[in-house]
N, C-alpha and C positions, 0 to 999 in steps of 0.2 A: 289337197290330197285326192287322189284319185278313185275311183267307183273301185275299182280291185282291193287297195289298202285299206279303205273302211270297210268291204267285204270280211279281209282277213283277219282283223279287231274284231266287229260283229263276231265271228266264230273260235278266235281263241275265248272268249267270255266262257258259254257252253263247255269247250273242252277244260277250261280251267275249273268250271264248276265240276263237273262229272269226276274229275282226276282228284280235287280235294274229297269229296264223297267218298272212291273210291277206296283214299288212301285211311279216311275217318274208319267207313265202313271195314275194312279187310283189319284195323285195331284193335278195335269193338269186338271182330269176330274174334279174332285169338283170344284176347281178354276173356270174353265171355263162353269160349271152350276149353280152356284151362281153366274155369272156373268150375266145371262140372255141367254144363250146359252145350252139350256137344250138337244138338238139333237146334238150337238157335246159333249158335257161334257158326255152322257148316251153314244156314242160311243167310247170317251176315255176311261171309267168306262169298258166296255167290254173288251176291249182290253186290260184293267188291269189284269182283271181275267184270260184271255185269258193267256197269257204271266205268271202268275202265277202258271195256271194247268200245264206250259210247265218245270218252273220252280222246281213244284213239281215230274215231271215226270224224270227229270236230275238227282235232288236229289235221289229217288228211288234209281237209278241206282248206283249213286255213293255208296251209303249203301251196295247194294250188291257186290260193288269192295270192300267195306272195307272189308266187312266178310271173303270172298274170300283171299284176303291179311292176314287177320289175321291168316287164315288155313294154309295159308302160309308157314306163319313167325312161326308158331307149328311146320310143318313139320320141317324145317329149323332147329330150336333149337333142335329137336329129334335126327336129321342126324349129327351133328355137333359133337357128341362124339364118330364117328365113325373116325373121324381123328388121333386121339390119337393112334389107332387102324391100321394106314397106309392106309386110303382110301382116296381119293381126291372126293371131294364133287365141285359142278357144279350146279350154280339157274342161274334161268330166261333164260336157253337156247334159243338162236334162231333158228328156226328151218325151213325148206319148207314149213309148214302149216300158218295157223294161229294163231296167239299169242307165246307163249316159249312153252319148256318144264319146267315143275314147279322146278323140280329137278332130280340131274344125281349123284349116289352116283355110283364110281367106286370100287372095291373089290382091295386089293391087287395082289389078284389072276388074274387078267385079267377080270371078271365077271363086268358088270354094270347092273343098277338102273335104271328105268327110271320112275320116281313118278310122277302119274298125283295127284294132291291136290281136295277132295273136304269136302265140309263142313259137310252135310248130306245123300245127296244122289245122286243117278248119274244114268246115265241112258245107252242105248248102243249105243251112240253118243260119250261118255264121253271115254267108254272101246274101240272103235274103233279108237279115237285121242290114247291112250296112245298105244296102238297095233299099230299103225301105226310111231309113235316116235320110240320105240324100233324097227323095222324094218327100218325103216330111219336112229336109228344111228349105226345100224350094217353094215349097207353098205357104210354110208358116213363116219362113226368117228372109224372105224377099230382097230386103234391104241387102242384106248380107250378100247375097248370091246375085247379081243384078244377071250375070251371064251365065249363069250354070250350074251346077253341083257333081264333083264325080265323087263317085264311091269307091272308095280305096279298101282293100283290106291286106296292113302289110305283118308279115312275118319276121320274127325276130331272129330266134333263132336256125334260120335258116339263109342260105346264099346262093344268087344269079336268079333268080325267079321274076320274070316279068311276064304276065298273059292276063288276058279278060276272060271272066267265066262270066256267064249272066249277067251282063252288064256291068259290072265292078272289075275293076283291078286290080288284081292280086301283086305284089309286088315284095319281095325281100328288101329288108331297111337298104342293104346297099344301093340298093335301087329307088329309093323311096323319094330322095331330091331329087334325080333330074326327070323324075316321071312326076313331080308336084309341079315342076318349074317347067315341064313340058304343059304341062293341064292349065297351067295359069292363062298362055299367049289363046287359047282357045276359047271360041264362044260356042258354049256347048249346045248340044240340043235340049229339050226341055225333056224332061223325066217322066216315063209312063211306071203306076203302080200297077200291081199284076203283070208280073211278067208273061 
């Protein structure tokens, strides 16, 4: 299971609590102002919506760990024909930062992958996590990378994009094999932090 999908679990929890609260709470408030109790029933009735807004705000969230997971789970099934092929493929790395690396396709040749995932668009927050991954695992995971690390970051929802921003390569999935299977035959240079 991927860093995005236990994201999105993690956060329906909260939204599921807030929503039972809310639905308890806004009960209680009727009940207890048709019972003659109309300043505490109007503050439970608050407190419903209150606990709702919180609820819908959790929800949000988990929506956008689905979509995230589902770019995923894209990438994942694109990478996955590259085994037939002798490369060893590596999801939901852990890593020194926060959250994984989305995915680590290694080349036969010594050469690795290191795919940040996003759906649409990315900013250079995005290009600076996946530059920093790929220098993180050329120094800690050696073995893995004997020739190199590049930094990919591919786009899902999106089509024909190939270019390098800041050392990384952006790429749309369509584009995402023969720009991995181009990366492999190369002995990269070695990875400077701080760009």
């Amino acid at each position: 299971m991927n860093y995005a999908r236990r994201q999105q679990y993690r956060r329906l929890s909260p939204a599921g609590k807030a929503a039972l609260g809310s639905v308890v709470a806004g009960l209680l408030g009727l009940a207890v102002a048709s019972a003659g109790a109309a300043a505490l029933g109007g503050l439970l009735l608050l407190m419903a919506v209150g606990l709702g807004l919180y609820a819908r705000h959790w929800l949000s969230l988990a929506r956008r760990s689905r979509v995230g997971a589902w770019s995923e789970d894209e990438v994942q099934r694109a990478l996955a024909h590259l085994q037939a092929e002798g490369w060893r493929l590596r999801h939901s790395l852990p890593w020194q930062g926060r959250g994984d690396i989305d995915s680590l396709a290694i080349a036969p040749t010594g050469v690795a992958v290191a795919i940040e995932t996003k759906t649409r668009s990315y900013d250079v927050r995005h290009l600076a996590r996946v530059h920093e991954q790929a220098v993180w695992l050329s120094r800690r995971r050696r073995r893995w990378c004997r020739h190199g690390v590049l930094a990919v970051l591919c786009l899902v929802r999106v089509r024909g994009v190939q270019r390098v921003e800041d050392d990384v390569l952006v790429v749309s999935i369509d584009r995402l094999m023969p720009a991995v299977r181009s990366a492999a035959g190369a002995v990269l240079p070695p990875l400077r932090s701080g760009r």
